[in-house]
KOLRO-280967 format. One record per residue (C-alpha): residue number from 1; x, y, z; residue in one letter. Coordinates in Angstrom, 1 decimal. Layout:
BEGIN
> NUM|X|Y|Z|a
...
//
This chain:
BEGIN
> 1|11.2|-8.5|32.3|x
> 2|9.4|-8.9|28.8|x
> 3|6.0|-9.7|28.6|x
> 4|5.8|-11.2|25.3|x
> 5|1.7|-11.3|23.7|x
> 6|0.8|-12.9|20.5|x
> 7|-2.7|-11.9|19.2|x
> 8|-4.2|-14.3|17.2|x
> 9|-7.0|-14.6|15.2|x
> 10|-8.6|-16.9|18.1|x
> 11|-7.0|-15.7|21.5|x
> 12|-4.6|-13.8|22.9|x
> 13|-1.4|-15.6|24.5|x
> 14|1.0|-13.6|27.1|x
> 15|4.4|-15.2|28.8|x
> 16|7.1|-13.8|30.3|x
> 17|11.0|-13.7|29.5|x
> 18|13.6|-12.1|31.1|x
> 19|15.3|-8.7|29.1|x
> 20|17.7|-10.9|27.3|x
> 21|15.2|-13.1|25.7|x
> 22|15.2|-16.3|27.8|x
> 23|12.1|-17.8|29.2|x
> 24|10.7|-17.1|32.6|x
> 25|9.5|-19.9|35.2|x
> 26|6.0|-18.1|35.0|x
> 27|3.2|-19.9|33.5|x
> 28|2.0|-18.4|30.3|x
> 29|-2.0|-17.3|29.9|x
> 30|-4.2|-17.2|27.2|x
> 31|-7.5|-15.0|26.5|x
> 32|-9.8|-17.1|24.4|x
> 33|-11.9|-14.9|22.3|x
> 34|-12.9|-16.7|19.2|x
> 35|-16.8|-16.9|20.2|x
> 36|-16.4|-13.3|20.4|x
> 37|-15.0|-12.3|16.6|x
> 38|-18.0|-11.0|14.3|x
> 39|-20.0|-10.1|17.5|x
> 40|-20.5|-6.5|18.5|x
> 41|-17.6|-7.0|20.9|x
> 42|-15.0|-7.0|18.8|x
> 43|-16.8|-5.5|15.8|x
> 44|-17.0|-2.0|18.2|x
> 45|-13.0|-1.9|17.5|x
> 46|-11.0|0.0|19.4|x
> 47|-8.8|2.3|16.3|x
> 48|-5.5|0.2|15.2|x
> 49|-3.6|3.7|15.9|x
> 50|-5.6|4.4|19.2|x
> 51|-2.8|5.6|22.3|x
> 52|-4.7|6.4|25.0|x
> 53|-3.4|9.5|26.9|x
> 54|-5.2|8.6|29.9|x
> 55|-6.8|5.6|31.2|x
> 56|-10.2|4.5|30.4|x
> 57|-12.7|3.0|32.0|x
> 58|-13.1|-0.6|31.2|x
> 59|-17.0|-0.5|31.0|x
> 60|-16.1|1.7|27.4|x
> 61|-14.2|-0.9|26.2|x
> 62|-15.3|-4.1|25.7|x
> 63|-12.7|-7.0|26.7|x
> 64|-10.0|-4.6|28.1|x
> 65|-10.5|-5.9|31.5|x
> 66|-9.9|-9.4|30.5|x
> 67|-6.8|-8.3|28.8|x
> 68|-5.5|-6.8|31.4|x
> 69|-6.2|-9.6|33.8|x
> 70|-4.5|-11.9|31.3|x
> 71|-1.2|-9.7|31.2|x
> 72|-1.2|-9.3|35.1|x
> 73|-1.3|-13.5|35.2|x
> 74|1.2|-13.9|32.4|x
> 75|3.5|-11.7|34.7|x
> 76|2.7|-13.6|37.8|x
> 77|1.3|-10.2|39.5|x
> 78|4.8|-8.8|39.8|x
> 79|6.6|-5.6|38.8|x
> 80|5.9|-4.0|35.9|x
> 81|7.5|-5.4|33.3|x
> 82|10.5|-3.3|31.8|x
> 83|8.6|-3.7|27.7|x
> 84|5.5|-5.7|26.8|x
> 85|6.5|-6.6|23.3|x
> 86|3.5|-8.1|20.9|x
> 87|2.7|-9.1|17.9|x
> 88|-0.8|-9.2|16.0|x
> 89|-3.1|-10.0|13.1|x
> 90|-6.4|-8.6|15.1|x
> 91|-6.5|-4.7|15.1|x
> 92|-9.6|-4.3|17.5|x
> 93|-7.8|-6.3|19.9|x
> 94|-4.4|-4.6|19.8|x
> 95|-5.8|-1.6|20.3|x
> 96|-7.7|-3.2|23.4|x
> 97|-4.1|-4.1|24.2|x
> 98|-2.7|-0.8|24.3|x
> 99|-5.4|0.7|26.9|x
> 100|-5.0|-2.5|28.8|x
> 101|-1.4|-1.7|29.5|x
> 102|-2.2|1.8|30.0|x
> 103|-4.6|0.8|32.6|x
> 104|-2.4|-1.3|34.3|x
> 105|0.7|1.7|34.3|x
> 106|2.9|-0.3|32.1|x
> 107|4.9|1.0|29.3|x
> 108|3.1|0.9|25.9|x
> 109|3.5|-2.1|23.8|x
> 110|6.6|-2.3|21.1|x
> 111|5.0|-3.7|18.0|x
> 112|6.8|-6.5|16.1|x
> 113|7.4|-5.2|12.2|x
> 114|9.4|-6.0|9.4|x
> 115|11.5|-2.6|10.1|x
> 116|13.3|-4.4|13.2|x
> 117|17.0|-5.5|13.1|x
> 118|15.8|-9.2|12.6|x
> 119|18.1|-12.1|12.8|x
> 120|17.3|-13.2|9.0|x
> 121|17.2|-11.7|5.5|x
> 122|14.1|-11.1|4.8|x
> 123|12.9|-11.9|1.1|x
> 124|9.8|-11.6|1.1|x
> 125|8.2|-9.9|-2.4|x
> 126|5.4|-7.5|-0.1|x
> 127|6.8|-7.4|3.4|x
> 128|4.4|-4.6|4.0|x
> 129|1.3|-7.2|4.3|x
> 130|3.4|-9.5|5.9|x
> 131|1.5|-11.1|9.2|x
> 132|3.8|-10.1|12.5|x
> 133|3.1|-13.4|13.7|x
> 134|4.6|-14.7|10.9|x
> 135|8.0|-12.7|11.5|x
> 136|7.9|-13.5|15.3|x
> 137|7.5|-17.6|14.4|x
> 138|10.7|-17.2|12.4|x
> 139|12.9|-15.6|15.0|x
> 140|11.4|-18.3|17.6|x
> 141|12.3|-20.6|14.9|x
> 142|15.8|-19.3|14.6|x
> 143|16.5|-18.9|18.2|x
> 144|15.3|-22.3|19.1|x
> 145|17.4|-24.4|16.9|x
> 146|19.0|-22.5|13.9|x
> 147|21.7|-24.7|12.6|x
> 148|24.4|-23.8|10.1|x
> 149|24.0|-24.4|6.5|x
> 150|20.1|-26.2|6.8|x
> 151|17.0|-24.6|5.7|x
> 152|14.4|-24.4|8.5|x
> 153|10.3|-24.4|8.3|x
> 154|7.9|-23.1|11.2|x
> 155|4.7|-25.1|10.9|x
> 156|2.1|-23.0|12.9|x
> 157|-1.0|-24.5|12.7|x
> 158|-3.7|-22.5|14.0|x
> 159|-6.3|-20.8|12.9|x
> 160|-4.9|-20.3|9.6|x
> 161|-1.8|-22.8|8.7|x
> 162|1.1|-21.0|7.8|x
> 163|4.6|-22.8|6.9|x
> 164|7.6|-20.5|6.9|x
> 165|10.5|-21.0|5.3|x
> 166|14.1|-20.4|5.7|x
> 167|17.1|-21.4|3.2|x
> 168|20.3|-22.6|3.7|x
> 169|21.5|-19.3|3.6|x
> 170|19.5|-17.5|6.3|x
> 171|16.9|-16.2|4.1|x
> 172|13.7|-16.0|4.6|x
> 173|11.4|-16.7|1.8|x
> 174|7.9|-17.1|2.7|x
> 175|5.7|-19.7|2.9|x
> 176|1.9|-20.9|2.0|x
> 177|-1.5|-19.7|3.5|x
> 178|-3.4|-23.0|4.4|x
> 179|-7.2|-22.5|6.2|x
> 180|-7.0|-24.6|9.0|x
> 181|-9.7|-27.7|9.8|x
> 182|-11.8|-25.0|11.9|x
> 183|-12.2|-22.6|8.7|x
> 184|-12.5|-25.4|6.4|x
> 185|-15.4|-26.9|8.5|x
> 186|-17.1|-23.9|8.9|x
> 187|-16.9|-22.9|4.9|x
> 188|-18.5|-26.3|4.4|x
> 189|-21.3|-25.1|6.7|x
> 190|-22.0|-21.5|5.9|x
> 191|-21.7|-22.4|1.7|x
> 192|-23.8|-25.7|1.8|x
> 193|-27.4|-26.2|2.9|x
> 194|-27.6|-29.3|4.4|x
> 195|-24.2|-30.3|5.5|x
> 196|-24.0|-30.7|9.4|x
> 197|-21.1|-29.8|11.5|x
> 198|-18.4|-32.2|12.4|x
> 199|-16.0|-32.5|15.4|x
> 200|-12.7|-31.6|14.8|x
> 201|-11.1|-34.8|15.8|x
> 202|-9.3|-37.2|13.3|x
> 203|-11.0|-40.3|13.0|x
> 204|-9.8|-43.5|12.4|x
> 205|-11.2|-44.3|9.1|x
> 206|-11.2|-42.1|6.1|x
> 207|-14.0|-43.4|5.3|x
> 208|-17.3|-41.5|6.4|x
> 209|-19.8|-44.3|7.0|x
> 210|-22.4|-41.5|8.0|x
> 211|-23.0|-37.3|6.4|x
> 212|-21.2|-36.2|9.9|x
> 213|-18.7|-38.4|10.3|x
> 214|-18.2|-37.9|6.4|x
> 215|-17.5|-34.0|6.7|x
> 216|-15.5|-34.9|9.8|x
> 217|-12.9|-37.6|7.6|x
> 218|-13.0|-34.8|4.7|x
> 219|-11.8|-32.2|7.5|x
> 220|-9.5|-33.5|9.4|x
> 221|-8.0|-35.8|6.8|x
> 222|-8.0|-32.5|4.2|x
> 223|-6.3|-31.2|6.6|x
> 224|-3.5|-33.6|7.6|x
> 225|-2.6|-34.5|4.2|x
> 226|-2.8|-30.7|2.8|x
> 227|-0.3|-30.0|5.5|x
> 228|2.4|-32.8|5.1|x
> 229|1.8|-32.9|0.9|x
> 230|3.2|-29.3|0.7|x
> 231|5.4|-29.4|3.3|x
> 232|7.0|-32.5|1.4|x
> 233|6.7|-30.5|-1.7|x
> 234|8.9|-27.4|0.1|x
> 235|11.6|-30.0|1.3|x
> 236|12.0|-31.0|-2.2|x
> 237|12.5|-27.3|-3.4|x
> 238|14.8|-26.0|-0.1|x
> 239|16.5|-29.6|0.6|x
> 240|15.1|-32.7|3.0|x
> 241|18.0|-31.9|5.6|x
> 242|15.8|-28.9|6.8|x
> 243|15.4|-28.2|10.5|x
> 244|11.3|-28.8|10.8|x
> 245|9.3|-26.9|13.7|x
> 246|5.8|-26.8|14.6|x
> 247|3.6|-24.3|17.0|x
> 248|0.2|-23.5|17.3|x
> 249|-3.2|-25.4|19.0|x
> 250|-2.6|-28.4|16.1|x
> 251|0.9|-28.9|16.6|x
> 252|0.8|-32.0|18.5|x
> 253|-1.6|-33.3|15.6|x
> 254|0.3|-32.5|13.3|x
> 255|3.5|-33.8|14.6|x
> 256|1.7|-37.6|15.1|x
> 257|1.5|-37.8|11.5|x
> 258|3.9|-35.8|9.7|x
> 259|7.8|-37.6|10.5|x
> 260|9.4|-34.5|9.1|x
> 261|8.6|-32.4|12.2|x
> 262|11.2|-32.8|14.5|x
> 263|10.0|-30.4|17.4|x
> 264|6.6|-29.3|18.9|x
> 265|6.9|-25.6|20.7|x
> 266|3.8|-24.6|21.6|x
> 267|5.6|-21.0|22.8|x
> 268|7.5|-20.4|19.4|x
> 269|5.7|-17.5|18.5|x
> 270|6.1|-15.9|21.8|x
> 271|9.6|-17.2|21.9|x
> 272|10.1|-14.7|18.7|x
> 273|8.4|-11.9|20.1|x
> 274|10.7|-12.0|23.2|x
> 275|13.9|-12.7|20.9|x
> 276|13.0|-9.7|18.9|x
> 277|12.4|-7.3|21.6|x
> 278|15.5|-8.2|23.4|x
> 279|17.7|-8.0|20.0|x
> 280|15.9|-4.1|19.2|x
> 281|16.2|-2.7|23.1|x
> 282|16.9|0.9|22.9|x
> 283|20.5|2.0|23.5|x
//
């Protein structure tokens, strides 16, 4: 078995696969820690290069516990899983990770990077800063419905909006950095003075008749539009025939309002993980 864990910038999400990639009847978990980022609990971070040589007790490290108790759900409490595979854009927390696993007895985690055999070409002008969720959305992307001779884009709206993009030829190119509605309402908030906070719902109207329901239109609506504008602009560049996916906790948003997106996988990113731990399986 693969455990496949994607650490976001919000939580951290763990679902199993079997050693050739596929999917697992075992329901995924996620560890919500978003409340927790700028706090003393996550700003204690664990060293991004930290391999424990022993266990350690949880009480020393903050959020370990919960970790592990999200692994041992994701993998339904059964044998230890032959790799846990992840990929991450949070340091403290990956480091967390790693004593987690150690804790548990399970192997340490392989690490998603640009240096894997990877199922595309990759393009990309700095692959070094290059997010590892980012690579593991395209290989989901490319497992899930690759089709000859058709660009593809992986929409994965989360905490930051990211649109990757795939040619015709199997190459991958890049994509655009978008904030999503969350950091967008909260810039509004922290840079203004009076400015209340809105819900991040999309309203009916555009039109704020009230300052909350105002900031909430601007939001939300930003934030629609933004997406589908320049995802229409990147069709034009890579050609409208292009397979469109979306992933992440605004998917299903997303999807309501932009026609281009013809599939919502809320697992895509895990999907890639497990895809590219399966494909790089020592010999």
């Amino acid at each position: 078995m693969i455990l496949a864990v994607d650490i976001g910038n919000s939580s951290l999400k763990a679902a199993a696969f079997g050693n050739d990639g596929s999917r697992l009847p075992v329901p995924g978990t996620r560890y919500q820690y978003e409340h927790l980022l700028g706090t003393a609990t996550l700003d204690d971070t664990v060293p991004d290069d930290t391999v424990p040589d022993d266990t350690v007790p949880d009480d020393t490290v903050l959020g370990t516990t919960a970790i592990a108790e999200t692994l041992s759900r994701a993998a339904a409490d059964g044998p230890v899983p032959k790799r846990v595979a992840v990929c991450s854009v949070v340091p403290g927390v990956l480091g967390r990770l790693r004593i987690a696993c150690a804790n548990l007895g399970w192997p340490a985690p392989f690490e998603i990077h640009t240096g894997l055999d990877l199922p595309f070409v990759m393009s990309y002008l700095s692959p070094q800063t290059l997010g590892t969720d980012r690579i593991a959305a395209v290989a989901g992307g490319w497992r899930a419905s690759r089709r000859a001779d058709k660009p593809m884009l992986v929409i994965d709206a989360g905490t930051a909006t990211t649109i990757e993009v795939v040619d015709r030829g199997g190459v991958f190119l890049g994509g655009p950095i978008l904030a999503g509605a969350g950091l967008t309402r909260g810039s509004l908030a922290r840079g203004t003075a009076q400015l209340p906070g809105a819900e991040l719902d999309l309203p009916a109207s555009a039109i704020g008749r009230d300052t909350a329901h105002a900031v909430q239109a601007g939001v939300m609506w930003g934030f629609v539009e933004g997406v589908r504008g320049v995802t229409r602009r990147i069709l034009q560049e890579v050609g409208d025939d292009a397979v469109v996916l979306a992933t992440g906790g605004a998917a299903e948003l997303l999807a309501e309002h932009l026609s281009e997106i013809q599939e919502v996988r809320p697992e895509l990113v895990l999907e890639g993980v497990a895809a590219l731990a399966a494909a790089n399986a020592p010999s």
